[in-house]
Backbone as CSV, one residue per row, in Angstrom:
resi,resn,N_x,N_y,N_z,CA_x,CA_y,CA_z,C_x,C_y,C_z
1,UNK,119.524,155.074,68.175,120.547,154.096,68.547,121.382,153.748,67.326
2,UNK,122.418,153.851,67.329,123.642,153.021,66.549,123.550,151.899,66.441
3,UNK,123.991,151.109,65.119,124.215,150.304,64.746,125.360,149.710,66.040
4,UNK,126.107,150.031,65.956,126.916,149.403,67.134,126.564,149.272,68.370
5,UNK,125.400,150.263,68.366,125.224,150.195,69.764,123.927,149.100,70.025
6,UNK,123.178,149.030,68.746,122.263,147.792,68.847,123.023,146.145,68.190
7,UNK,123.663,146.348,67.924,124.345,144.921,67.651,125.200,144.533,69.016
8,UNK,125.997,145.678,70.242,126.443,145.448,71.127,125.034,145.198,72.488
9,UNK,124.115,146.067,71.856,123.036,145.431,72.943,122.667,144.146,72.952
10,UNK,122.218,143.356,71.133,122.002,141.935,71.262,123.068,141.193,71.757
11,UNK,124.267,141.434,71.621,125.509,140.094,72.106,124.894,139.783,73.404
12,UNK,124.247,140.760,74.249,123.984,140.998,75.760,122.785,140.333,76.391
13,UNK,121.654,140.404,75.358,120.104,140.425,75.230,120.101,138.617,75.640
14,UNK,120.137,138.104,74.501,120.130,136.939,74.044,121.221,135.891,75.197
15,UNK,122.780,136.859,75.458,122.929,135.365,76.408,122.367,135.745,77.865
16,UNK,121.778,136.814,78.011,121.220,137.025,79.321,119.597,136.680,79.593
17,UNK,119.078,135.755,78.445,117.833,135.500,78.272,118.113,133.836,78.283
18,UNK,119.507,133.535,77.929,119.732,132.318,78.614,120.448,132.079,79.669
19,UNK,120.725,133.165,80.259,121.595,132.802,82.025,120.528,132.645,82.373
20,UNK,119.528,133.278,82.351,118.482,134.033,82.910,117.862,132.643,83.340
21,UNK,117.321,131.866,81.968,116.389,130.598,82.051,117.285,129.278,82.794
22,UNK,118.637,129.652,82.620,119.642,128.534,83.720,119.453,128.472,84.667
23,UNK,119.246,130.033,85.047,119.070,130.495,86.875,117.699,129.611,87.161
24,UNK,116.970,130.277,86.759,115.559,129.654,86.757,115.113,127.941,87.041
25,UNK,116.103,127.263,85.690,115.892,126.008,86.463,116.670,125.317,87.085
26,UNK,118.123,125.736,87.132,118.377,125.631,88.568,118.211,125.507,89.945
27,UNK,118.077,127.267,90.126,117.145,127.252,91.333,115.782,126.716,91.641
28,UNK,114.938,126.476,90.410,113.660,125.810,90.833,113.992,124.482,91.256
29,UNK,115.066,123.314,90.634,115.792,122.219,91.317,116.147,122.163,92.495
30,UNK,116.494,123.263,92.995,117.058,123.615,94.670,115.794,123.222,95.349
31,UNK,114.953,124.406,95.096,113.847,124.336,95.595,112.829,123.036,95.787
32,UNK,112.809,122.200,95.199,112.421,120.745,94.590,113.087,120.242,95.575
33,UNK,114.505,120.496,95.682,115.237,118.934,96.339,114.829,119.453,98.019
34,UNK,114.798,121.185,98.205,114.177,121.522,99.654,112.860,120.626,100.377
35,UNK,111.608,120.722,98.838,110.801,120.421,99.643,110.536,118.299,99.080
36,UNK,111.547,117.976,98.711,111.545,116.824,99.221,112.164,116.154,100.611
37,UNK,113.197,117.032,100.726,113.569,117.213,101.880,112.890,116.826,103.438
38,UNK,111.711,117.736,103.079,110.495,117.819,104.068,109.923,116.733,103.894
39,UNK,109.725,116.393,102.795,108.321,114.915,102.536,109.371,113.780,103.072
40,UNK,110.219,114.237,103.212,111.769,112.971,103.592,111.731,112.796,104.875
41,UNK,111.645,113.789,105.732,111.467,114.281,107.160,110.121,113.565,107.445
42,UNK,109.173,113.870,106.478,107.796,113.440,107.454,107.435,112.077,107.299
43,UNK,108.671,111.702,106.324,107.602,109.998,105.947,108.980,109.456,106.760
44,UNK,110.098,110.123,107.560,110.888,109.199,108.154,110.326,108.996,109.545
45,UNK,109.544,110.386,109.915,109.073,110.149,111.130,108.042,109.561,111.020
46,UNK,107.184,109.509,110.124,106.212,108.330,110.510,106.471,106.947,110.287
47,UNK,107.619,106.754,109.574,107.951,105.377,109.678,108.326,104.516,111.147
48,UNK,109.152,105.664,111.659,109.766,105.505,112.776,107.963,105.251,113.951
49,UNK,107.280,106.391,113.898,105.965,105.970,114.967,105.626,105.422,114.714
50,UNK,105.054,104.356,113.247,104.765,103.204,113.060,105.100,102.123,113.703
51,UNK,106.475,101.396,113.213,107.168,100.888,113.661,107.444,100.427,114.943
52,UNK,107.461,101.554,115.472,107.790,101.411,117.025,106.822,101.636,117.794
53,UNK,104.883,101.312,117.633,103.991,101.579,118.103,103.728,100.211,118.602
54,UNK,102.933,99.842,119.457,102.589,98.871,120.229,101.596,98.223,119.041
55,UNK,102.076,96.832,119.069,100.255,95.606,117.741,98.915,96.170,118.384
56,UNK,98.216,96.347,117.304,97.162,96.456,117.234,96.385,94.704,116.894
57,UNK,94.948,94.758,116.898,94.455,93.741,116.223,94.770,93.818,114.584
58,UNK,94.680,92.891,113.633,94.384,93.635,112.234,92.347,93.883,112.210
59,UNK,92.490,94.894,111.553,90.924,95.915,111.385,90.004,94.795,110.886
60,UNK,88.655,94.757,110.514,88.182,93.730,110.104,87.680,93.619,108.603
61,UNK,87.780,92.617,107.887,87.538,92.929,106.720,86.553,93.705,106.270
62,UNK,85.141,93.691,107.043,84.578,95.070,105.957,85.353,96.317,106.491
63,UNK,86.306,96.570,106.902,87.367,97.916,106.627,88.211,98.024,106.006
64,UNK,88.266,96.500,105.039,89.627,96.588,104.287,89.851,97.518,102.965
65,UNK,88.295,97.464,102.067,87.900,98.349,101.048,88.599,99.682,101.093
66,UNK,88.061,100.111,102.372,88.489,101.819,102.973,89.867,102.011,103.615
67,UNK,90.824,100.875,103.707,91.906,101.409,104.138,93.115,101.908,102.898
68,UNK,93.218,103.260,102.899,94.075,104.017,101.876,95.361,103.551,102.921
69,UNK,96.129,103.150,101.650,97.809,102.833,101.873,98.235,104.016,102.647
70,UNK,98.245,105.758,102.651,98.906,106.107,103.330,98.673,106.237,104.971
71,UNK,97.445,105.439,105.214,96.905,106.021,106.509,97.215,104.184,107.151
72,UNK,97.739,103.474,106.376,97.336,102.411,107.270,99.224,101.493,106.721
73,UNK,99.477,101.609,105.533,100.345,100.560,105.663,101.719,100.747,106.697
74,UNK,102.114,99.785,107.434,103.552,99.898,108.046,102.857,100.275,109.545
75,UNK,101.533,99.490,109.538,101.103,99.888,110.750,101.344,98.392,111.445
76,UNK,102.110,98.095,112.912,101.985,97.136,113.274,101.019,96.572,114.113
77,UNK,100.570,94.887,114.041,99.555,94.454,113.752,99.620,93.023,114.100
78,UNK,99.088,92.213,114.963,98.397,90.943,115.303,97.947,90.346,114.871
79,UNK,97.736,89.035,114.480,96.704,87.948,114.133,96.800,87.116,114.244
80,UNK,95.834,86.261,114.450,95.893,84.670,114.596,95.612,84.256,113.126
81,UNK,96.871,83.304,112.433,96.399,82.690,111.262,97.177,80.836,111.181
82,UNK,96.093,80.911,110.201,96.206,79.524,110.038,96.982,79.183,108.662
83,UNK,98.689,78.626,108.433,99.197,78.343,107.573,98.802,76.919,106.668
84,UNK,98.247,76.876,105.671,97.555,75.900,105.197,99.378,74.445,104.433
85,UNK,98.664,73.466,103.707,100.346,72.863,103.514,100.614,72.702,101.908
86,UNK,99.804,74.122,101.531,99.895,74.909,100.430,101.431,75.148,100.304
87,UNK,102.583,74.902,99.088,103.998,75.386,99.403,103.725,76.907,98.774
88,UNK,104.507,77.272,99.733,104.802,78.918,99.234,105.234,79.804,98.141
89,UNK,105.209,80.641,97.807,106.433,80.828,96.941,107.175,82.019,97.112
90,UNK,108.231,82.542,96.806,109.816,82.897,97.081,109.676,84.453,95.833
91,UNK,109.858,85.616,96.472,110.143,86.701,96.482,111.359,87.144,95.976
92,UNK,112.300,87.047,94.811,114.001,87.560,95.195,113.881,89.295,95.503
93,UNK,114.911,89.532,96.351,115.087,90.605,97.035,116.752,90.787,97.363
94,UNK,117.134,92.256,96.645,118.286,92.347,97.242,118.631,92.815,98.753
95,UNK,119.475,93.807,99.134,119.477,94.358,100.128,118.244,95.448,100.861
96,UNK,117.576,94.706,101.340,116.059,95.574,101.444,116.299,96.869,102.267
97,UNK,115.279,98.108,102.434,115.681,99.299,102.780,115.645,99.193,104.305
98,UNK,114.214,98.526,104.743,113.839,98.120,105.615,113.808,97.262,106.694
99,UNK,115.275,96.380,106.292,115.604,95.350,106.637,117.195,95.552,106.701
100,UNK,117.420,95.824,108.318,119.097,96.244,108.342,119.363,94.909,108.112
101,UNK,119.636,93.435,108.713,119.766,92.120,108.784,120.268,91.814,107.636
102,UNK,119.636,91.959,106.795,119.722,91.434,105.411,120.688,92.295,104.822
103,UNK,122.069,91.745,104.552,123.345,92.348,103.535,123.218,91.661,102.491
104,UNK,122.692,90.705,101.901,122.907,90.152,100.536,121.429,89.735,100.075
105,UNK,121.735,89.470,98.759,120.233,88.967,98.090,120.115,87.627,98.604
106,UNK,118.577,87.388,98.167,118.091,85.884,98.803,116.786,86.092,98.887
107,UNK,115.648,85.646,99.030,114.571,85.153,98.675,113.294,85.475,100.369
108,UNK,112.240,86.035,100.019,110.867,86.054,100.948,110.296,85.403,100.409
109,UNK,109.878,84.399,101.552,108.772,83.088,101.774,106.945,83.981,101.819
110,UNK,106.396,83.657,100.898,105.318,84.359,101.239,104.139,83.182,101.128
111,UNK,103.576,83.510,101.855,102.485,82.157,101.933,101.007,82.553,102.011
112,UNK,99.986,81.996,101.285,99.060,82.293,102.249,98.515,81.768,104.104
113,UNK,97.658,82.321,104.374,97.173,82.340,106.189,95.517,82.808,105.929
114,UNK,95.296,81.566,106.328,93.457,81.810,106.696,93.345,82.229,108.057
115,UNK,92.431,82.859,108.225,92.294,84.175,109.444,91.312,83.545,109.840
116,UNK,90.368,83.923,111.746,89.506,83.145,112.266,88.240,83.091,111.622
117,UNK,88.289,84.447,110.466,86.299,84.394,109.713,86.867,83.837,108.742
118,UNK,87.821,83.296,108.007,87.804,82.140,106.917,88.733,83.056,106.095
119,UNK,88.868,84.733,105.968,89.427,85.096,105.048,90.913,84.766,104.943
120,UNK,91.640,84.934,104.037,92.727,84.701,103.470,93.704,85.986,103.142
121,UNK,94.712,86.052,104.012,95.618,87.269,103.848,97.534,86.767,103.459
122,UNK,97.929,87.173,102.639,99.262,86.637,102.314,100.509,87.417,103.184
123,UNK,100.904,86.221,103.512,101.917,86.448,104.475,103.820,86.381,104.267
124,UNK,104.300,87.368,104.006,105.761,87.128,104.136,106.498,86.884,105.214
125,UNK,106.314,85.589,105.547,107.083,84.605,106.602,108.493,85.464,106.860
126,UNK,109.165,85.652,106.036,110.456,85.609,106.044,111.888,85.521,105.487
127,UNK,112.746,86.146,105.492,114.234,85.480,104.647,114.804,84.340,104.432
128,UNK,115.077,84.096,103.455,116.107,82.473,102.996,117.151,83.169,102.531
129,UNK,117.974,82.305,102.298,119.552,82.514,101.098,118.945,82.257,99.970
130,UNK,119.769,82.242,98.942,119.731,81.884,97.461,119.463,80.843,97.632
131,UNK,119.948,79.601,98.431,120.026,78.207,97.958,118.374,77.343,98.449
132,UNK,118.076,78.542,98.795,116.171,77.971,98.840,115.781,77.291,100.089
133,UNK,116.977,76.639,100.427,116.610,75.321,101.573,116.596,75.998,103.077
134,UNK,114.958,75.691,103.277,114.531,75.854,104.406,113.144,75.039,104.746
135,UNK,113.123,74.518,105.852,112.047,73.893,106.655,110.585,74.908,106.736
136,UNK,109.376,74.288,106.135,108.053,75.195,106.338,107.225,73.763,106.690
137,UNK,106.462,74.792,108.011,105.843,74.231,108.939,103.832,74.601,108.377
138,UNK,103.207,73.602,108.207,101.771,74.544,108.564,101.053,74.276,109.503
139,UNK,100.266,74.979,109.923,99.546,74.823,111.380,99.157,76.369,111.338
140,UNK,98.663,76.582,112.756,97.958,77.522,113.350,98.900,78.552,114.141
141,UNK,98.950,79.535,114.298,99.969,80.239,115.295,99.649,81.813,115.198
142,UNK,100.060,82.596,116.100,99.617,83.885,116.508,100.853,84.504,115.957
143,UNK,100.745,85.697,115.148,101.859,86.022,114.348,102.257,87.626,114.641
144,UNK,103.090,88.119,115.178,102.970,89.926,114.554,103.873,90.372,113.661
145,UNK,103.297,91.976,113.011,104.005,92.232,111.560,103.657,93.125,111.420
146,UNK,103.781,93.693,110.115,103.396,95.055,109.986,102.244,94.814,108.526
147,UNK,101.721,95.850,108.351,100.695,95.671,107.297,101.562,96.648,105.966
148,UNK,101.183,95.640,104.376,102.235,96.455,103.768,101.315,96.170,102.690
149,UNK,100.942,97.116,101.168,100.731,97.408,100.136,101.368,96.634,98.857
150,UNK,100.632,95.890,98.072,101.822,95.291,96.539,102.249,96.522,96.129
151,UNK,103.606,95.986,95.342,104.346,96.471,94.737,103.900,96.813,92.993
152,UNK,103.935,97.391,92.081,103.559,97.841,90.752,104.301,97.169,90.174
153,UNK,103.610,95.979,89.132,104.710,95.369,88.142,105.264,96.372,87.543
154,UNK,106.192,95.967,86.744,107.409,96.955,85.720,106.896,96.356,84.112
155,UNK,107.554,97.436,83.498,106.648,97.410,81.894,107.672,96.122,80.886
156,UNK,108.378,96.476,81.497,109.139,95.291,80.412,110.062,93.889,81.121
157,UNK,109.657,93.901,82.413,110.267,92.732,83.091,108.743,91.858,83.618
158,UNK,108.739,90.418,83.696,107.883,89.747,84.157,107.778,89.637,85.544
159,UNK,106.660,89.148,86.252,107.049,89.561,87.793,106.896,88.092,88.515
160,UNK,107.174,87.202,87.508,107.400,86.116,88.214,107.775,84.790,86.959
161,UNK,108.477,83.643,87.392,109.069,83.004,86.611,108.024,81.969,85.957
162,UNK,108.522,81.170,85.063,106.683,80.361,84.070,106.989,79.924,84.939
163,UNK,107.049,78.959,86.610,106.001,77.949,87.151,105.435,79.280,87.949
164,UNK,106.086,80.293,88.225,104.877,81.332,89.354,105.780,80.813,91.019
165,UNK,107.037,79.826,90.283,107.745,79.542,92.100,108.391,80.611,92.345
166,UNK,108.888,81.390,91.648,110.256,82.731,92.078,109.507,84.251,91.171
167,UNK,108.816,84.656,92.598,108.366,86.339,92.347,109.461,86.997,92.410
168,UNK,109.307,88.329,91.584,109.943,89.575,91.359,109.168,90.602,91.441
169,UNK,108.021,90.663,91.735,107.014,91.663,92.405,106.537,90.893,93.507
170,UNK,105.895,92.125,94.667,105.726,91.374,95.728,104.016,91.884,95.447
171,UNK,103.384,90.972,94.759,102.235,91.381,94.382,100.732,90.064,95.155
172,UNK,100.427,90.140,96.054,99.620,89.164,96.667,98.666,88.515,96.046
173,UNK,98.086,89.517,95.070,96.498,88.911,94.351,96.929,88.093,93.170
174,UNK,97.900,88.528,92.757,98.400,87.809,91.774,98.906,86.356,91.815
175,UNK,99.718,86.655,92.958,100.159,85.258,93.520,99.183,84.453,93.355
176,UNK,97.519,85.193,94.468,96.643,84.101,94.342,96.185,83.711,93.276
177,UNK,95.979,84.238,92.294,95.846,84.060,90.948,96.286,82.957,90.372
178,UNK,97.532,83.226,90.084,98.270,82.004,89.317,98.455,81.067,90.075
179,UNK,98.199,80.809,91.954,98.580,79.082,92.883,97.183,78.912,93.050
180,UNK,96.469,79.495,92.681,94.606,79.040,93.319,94.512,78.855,94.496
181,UNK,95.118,80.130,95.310,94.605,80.438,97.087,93.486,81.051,97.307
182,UNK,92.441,81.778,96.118,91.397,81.986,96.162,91.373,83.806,96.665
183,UNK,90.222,84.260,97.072,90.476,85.544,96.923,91.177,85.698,98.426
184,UNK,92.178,86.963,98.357,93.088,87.454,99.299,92.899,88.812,99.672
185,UNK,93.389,89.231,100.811,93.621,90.743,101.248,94.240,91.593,100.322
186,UNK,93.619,92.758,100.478,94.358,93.564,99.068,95.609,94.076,99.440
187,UNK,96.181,93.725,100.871,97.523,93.872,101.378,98.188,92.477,101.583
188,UNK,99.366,92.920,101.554,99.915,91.612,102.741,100.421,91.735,103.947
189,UNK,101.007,90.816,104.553,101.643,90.768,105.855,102.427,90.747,106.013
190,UNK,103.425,91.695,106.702,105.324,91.146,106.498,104.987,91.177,108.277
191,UNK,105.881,89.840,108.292,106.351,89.369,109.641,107.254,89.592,110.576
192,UNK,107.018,89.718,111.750,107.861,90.690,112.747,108.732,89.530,113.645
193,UNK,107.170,88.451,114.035,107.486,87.410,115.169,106.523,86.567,114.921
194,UNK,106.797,85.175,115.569,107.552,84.838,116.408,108.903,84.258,115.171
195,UNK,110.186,84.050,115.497,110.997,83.369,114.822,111.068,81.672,115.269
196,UNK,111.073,81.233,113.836,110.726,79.669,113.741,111.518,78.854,114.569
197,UNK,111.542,77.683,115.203,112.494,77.297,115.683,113.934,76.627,115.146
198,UNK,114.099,76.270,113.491,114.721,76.434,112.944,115.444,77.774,112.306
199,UNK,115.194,78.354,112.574,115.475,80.265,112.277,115.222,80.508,110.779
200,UNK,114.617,79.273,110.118,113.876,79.985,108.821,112.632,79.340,108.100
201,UNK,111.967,80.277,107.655,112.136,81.594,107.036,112.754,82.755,108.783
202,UNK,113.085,83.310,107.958,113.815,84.460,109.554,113.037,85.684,109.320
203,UNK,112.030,85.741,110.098,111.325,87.141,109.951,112.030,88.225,111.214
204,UNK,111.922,89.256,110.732,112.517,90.512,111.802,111.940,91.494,111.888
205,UNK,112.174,92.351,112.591,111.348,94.229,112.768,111.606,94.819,111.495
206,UNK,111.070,95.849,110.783,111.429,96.437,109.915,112.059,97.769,110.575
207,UNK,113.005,98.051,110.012,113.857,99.736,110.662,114.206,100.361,109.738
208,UNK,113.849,101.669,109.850,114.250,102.862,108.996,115.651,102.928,108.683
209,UNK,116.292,103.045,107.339,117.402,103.249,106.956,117.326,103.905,105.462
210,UNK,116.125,105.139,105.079,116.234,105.990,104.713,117.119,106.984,103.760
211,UNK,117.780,107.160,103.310,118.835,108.361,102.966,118.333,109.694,102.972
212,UNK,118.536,110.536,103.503,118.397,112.152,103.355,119.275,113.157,102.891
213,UNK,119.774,113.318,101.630,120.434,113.414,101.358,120.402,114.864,100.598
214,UNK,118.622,115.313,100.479,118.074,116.117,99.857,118.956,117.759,99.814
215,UNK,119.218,118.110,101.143,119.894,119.343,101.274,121.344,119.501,101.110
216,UNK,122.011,118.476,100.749,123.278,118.416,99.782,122.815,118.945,98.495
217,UNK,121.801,118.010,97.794,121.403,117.663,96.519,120.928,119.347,96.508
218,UNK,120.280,120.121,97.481,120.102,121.266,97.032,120.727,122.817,96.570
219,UNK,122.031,122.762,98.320,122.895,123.366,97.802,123.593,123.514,96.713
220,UNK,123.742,122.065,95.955,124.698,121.674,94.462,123.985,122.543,93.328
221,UNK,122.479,122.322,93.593,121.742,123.008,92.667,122.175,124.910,92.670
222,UNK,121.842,125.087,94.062,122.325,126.627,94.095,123.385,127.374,94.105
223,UNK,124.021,126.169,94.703,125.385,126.718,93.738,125.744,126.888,92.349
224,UNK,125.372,125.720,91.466,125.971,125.952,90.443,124.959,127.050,89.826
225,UNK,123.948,127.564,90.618,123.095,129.012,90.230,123.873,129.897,90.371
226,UNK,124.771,129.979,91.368,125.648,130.838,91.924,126.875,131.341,90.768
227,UNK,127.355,130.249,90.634,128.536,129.670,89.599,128.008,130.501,88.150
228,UNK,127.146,129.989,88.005,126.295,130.453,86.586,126.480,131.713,86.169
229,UNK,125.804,132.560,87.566,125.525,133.919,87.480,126.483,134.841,87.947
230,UNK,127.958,134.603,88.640,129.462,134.333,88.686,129.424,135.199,87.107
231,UNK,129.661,133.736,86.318,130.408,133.742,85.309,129.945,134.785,84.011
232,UNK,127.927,134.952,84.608,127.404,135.811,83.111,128.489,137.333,84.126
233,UNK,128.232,137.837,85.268,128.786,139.024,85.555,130.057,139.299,85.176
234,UNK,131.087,138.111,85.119,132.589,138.489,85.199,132.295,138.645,83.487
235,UNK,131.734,137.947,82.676,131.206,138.384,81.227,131.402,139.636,80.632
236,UNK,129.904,139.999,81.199,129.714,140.874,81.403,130.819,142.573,81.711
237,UNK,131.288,142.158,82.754,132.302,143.073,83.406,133.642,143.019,82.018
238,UNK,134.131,141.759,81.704,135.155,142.085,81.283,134.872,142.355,79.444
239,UNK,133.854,142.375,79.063,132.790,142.799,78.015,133.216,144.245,78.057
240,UNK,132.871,144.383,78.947,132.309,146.266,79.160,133.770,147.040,79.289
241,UNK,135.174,146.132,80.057,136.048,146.680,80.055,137.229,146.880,79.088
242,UNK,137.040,145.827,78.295,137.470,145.534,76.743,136.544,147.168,75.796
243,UNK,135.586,147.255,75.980,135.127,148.414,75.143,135.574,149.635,75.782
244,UNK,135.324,149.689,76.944,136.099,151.332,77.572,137.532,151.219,76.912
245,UNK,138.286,150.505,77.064,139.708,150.146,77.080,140.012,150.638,75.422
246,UNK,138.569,150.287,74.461,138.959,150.246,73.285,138.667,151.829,72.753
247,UNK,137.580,152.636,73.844,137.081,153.919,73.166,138.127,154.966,74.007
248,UNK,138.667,154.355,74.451,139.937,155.302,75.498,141.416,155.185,74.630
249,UNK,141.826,154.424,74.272,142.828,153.991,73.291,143.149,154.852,72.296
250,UNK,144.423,155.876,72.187,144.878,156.713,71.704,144.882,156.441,70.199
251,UNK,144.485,157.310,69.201,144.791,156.756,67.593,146.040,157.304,67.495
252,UNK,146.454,156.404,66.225,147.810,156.934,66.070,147.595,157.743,64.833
């Protein structure tokens, strides 16, 4: 091999060892946003059979240990509880995913509710506005809702303000923690019905509103694979036609 002809092989080697690794993670991105796609599909439809399944009782506490979040939360659910005249405290929440109703930020009432064997499960009553003011009732009453999982504090934000009145995680045990409601369900309760006769806290159905957006997000990926590997060929091509052009070229 020639010197020219191995210095014209590396120009070639080297950027085709990086189209090469573009393609690669590119298309492995495609592929990614495909099969979220699917996990998008299956957790919309089970949101949706959740949701729209007829109350159950809630399970009894020695089943609470064994219920894994994906087999049980967003399952709707019955109970008779007893609101103690414990004051609550207030959740901020912007536009929730789950909650068409709600267009602006404003605050979940979460309270605890002693259940008929004595245990204690925390309950999100419902929506307020910003300006806090709403009527809470305690007593006894038959409630339905769906069953829902805390949320994971964040590493550098606090998840609730120094008195512990205005949460930013929707974290139940904690709550009980810092108001001394004593030990609680390792879930909570978000509320479906009945609505108060003052209309707050305003509890509602939860409804899927989702984005799927995945198979846009994938094509973009394969295309610009497309685009990529476009541009090494026309390279390529006009590489190769620049040298014919140059070994064809009459001397003078």
């Amino acid at each position: 091999m020639t010197a020219d002809a191995s210095l014209s092989l590396r120009r070639v080697v080297i950027p085709a060892i990086v189209v090469a690794a573009g393609l690669a993670i590119l298309i492995g991105l495609g592929l990614w946003q495909l099969d979220r796609k699917a996990w998008k599909e299956t957790l919309i439809a089970t949101l949706q059979d959740r949701l729209s399944a007829a109350p159950v009782p809630l399970p009894d506490a020695g089943q609470w240990p064994g219920m894994a979040q994906d087999d049980f939360e967003f399952r709707r659910v019955t109970l008779q509880a007893e609101f103690p005249d414990s004051p609550p405290v207030l959740v901020y929440a912007g536009a929730p995913a789950l909650r068409g109703d709600i267009k602006a930020p404003g605050y979940f009432v979460f309270a605890p509710a002693r259940l008929p064997d004595g245990r204690i499960i925390v309950v999100n009553a419902g929506a307020v506005p910003l300006d806090r003011t709403y009527p809470w009732s305690a007593g006894r009453r038959e409630i339905t809702g769906f069953l829902r999982w805390p949320e994971q504090p964040g590493w550098f934000v606090s998840d609730h303000d120094k008195t512990g009145d205005i949460w930013f995680v929707r974290d139940p045990r904690a709550m009980a923690a810092l108001r001394g409601w004593g030990e609680v369900a390792p879930f909570y309760f978000d509320m479906e019905s009945p609505v108060p006769a003052g209309g707050l806290p305003r509890p509602a159905p939860l409804t899927v509103n989702l984005r799927n957006n995945h198979l846009g997000y994938a094509w973009t990926w394969f295309g610009l694979a497309g685009a990529l590997a476009a541009v090494f060929i026309f390279w390529l091509w006009s590489g190769r036609h620049k040298t014919v052009n140059a070994e064809t070229k009459p001397s003078l």
